[in-house]
N, C-alpha and C positions, 0 to 999 in steps of 0.2 A: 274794198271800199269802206273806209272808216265812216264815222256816222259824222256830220255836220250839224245834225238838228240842233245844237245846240249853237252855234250862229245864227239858224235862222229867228229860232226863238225870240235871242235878243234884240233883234232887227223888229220884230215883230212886236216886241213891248217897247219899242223904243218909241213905235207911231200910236199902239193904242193908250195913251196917256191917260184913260179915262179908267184903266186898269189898274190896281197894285197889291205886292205881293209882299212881305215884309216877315221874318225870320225873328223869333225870338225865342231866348231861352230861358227857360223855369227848372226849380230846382228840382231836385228826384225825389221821385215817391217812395225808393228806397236807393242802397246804397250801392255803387256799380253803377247807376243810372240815370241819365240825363235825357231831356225830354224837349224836342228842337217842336216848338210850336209857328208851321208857315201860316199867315192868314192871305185870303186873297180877297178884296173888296170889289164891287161895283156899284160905282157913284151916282150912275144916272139913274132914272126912271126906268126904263127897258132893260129886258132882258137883254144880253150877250157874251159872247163865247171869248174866251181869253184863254189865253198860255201862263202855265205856272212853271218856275223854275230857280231853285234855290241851290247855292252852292252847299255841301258838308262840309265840314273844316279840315283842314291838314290833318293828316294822322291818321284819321278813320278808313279802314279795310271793310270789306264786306261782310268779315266775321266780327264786326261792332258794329252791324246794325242790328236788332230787336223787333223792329217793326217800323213800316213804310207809314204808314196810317192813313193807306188808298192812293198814296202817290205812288209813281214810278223810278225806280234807280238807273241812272246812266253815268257816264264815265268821260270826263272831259281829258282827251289826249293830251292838249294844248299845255294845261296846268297840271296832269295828274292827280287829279282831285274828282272824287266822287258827287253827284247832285241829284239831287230830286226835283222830278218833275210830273206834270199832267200838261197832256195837250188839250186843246179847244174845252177846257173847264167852263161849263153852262150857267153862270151866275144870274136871279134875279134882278128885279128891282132892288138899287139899295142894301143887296145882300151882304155879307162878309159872311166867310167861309174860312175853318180854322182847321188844319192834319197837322198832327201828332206825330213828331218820328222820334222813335225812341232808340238811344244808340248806349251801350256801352261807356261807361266815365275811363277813357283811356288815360286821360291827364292825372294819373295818381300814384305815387309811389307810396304802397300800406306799408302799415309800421309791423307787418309782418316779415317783409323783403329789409327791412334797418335791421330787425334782430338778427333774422340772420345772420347778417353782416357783421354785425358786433360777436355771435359767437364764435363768427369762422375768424376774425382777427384774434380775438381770444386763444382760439383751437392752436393756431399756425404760430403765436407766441409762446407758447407752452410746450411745443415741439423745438422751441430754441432753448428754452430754459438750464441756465448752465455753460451757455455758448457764448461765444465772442461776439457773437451778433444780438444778445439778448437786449440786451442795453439800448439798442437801435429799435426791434422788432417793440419794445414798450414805448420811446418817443412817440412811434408810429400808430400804435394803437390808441393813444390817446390824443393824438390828431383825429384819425378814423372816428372815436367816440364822441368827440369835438362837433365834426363834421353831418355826421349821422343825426345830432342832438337839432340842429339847425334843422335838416331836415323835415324830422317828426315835428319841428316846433311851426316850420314853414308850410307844411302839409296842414297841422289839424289849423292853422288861421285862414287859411284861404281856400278851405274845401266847401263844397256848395249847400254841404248839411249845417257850414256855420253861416250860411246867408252869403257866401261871396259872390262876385259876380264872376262871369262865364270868365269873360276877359281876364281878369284878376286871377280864376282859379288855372288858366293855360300857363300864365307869365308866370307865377308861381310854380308852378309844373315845369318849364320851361327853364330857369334858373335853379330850382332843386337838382336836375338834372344836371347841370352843371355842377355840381356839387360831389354828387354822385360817381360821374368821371371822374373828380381826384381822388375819394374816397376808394375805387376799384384801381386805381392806378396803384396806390398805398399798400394796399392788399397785394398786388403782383407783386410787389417789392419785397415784402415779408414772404411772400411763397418759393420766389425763388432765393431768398436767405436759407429759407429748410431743402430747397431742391437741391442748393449747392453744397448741404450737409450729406447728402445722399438717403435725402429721408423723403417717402411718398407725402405731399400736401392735403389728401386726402382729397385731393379733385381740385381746379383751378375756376377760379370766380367765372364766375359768367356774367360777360358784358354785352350780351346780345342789344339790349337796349339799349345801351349807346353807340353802337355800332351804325357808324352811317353809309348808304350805299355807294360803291366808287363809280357812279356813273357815269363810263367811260364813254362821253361824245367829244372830244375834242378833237377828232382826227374822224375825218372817213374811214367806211368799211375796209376790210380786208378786199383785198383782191379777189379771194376766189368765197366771199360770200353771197349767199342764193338770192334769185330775182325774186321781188316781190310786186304785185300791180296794184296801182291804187285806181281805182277806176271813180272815177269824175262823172258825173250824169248830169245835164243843164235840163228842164222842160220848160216849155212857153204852154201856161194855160190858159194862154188867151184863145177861146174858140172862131174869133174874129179878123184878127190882126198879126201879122208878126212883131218882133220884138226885137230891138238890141237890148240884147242880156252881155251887161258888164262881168268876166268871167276872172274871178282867184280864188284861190286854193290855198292856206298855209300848210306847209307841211308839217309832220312833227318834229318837236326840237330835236331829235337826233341826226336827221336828214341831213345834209349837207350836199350842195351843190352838185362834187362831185360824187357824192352817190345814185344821182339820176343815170339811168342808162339810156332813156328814151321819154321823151317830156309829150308824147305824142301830138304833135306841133303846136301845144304849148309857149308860149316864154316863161323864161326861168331869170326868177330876181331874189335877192335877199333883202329883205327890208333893216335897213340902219340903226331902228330904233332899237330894237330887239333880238339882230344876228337870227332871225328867222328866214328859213328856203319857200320860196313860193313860185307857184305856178300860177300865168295867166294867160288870159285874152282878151283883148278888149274890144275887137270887131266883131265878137259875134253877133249873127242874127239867124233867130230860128222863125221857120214860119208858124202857123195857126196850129196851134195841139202838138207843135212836136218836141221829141226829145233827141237829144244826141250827149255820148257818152264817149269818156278820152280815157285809155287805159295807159297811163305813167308808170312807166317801171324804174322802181328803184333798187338799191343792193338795201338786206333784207339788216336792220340796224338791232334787233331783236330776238330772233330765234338765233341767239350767238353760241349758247351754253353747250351746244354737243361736245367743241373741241375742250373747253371748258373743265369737264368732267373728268375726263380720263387723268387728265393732266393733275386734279385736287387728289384722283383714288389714288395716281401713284404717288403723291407726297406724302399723303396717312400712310398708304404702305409701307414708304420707306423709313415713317417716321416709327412705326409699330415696329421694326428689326432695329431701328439702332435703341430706344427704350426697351424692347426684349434683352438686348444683351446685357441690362443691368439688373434686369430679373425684379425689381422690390418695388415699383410705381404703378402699382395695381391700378390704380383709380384714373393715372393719364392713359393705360392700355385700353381703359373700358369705357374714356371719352372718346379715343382715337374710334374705336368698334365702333359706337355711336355715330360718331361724322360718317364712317364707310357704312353704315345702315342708312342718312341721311341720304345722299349720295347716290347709292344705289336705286333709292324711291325716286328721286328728280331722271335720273337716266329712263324710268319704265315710263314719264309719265307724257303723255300727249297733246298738246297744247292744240286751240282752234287750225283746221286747215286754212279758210277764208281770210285774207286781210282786211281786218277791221279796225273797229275801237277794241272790241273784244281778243283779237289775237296781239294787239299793242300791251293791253292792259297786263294781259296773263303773262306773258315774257317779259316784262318790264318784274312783276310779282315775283317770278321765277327768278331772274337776276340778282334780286332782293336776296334773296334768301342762298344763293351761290356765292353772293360776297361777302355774309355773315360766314360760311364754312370756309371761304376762303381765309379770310382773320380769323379764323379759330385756329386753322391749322399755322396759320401765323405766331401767333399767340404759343401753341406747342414748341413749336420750332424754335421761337425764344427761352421758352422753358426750359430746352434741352442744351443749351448753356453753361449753364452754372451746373448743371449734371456732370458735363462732359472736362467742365475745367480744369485741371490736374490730373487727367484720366488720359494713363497711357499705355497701351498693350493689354488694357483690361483691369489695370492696377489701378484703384482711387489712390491719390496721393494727398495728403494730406499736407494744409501749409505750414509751413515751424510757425513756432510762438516768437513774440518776442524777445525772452531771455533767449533761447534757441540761436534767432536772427544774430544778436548781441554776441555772443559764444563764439559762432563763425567766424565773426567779424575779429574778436580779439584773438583767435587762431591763427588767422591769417595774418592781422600785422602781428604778432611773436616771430611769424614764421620767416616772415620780411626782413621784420628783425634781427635774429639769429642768421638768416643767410648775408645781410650784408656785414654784420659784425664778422664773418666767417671769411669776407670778400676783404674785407680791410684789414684782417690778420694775415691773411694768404699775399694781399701787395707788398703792407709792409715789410713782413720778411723777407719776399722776394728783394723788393726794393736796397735792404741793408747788405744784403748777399753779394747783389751786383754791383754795390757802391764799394764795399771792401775788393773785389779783383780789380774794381779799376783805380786802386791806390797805389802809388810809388812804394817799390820795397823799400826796407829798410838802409842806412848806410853803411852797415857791416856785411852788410849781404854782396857789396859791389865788387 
């Protein structure tokens, strides 16, 4: 049973009007750090108990939170998105109440990650130098420098140590990022110019952070993937009365219709708006204090990764035998090592038994991080390319120049040459051979 309370909540603030809760952000008291200030007010004269409940923003993991600042962290399935909350918060007369959550500045690319960048285009043009591709490999680093320059310049205007706002400093982030993408694009280009020299790049850029995850729901589960129950619980707390209690359920966006195995007499709708699987009932009625509870089994859209895994160790594997046989790319044998150490940790590791939010959350996480080594081994595998190009029986071959191509060329037409001048001396004489026997003799011969 995944967690709902964050429906109820807002159901809940939507009637105490007299309540509100309001998100704002201030700038960091140091660098790295942002500082999400919720207030929660009450209007009236009397004391009473109200629900807090604030979304975090996109982006944020649990390893960029800091501090709660006395709320509580929960996980919204729905959107994927982290939020803080407090239930039944005890507010005075008139009070306003203010938590502090301090998260991690994840929106920032330091001009530590630009240098680099600029030395490693640097590094990988210098390893051309001399080459037929050098001339190319410098076009391209001065786009790279270009680009990187915007960056740094885009970064210190809209960072929140220069007063920018929260908004400003995302979209900024957001767009630099963009930026970024062509700039590590540009970089693969230049690296596999030296990989197709037969020279080690000294490691291949990392694009982890632009890496977006292939989140595969456009189709139902596998056939033969595991049941999972979501168990539904209704109670009537009325100690008096019964109740019709209007009954739905959305699922999570991965769900699909046909992955329900058993809606346990449920109905089953997609709602139009949104391409969302739901479960309902609308005639129920429970009597006084009772509960009753529907256990849906669906096919399991998350814990996918087992088959997953073997499948990525034998691509590294087989990707570490065909770069061993070139024996000199030190640096891709020792990223390949790295993915199959990644690799290895996600196979040990054990995710929640219970179907929850929490067993959603963490396999969702986990996927994350399976599609990044997935594109990395992608990214190898294109690497080995321009390796492998003109490589045959083990022999690198190297491509003619120019003048070389040229040479051939006038080799061959000489050669054309020479054999048909060789063809039209060989007709002619035939030709004059056989026109002399067929000439009348002489008339003294008769």
């Amino acid at each position: 049973m995944y967690n709902t309370r964050a429906e109820s909540v807002r159901i809940c603030a939507s009637v105490c009007v007299f309540a509100a809760s309001t998100l704002l952000f201030v700038a960091p008291s140091h660098a790295g750090k942002i500082v999400l200030t919720v207030s929660a007010g009450n209007p009236i004269g009397t004391a009473q108990k109200t629900p807090v409940e604030v979304d975090l923003p996109p982006g944020i993991g649990t390893n960029d939170i800091i501090d709660l600042g006395g709320l509580q962290l929960g996980y919204n399935v729905a959107k994927d998105i982290y939020y803080v909350y407090k239930d039944d918060l005890e507010l005075g007369p008139k009070e306003i109440r203010t938590f502090n959550v301090e998260l991690n500045d994840v929106w920032v690319i330091s001009k530590k990650e630009t240098d680099e960048l600029r030395k490693r285009s640097l590094d990988l043009a210098g390893k051309l130098k001399g080459k037929k591709d050098y001339e190319t490999a410098e076009l391209l680093g001065k786009q790279i420098e270009k680009n990187l320059g915007e960056i740094d310049a885009s970064q210190a205007q809209n960072s929140l140590a220069a007063g920018a706002k929260k908004i400003q400093h995302i979209k900024a982030y957001e767009s630099d990022l963009l930026v970024m993408k062509r700039v590590k694009i540009d970089i693969r280009r230049v690296e596999n110019m030296v990989l197709a020299l037969g020279v080690d790049p000294g490691g291949l850029v990392d694009d982890s952070r632009i890496i977006a995850p292939l989140r595969r729901n456009q189709e139902s589960a596998r056939p033969d993937a595991r049941i999972v129950i979501d168990r539904i619980i209704v109670h009537n707390k009325s100690p008096n009365e019964a109740q019709r209690i209007p009954l739905r359920r959305d699922l999570p966006p991965e769900v699909k219709a046909a992955d329900i195995q058993d809606s346990a007499g449920l109905d089953v709708g997609i709602d139009p708006r949104n391409n969302v699987t739901y479960v309902q009932k609308s005639d129920l009625v429970l009597g006084t204090n009772a509960t009753i509870s529907f256990d849906v089994k669906i096919k399991d859209r998350w814990n996918v990764n087992g088959p997953r895994i073997p499948a990525l160790q034998a691509s590294a594997s087989n990707l570490l035998e065909r770069i061993a046989l070139k024996g000199k790319f030190t640096s891709i044998v020792d990223r390949l090592h790295a993915i199959e150490g990644e690799l290895d940790d996600i196979s040990k590791e054990h995710g929640p038994a219970e179907f929850n939010d929490k067993y959603i959350e963490y396999y969702r996480r986990q996927s994350d991080r399976v599609d990044v080594i997935e594109q990395k081994i992608a990214r190898i595998e294109a690497a080995l390319r321009p390796i492998e190009v003109g490589s045959k029986l083990g022999f690198n071959l190297k491509p003619p120049s120019t003048k070389s191509t040229w040479l051939v060329i006038y080799i061959v037409l000489g050669f054309l040459a020479l054999m048909s001048l060789l063809f039209f001396l060989s007709w002619f004489g035939r030709s004059k051979a056989e026109k002399m026997e067929d000439s009348p003799p002489p008339a003294d011969e008769k």
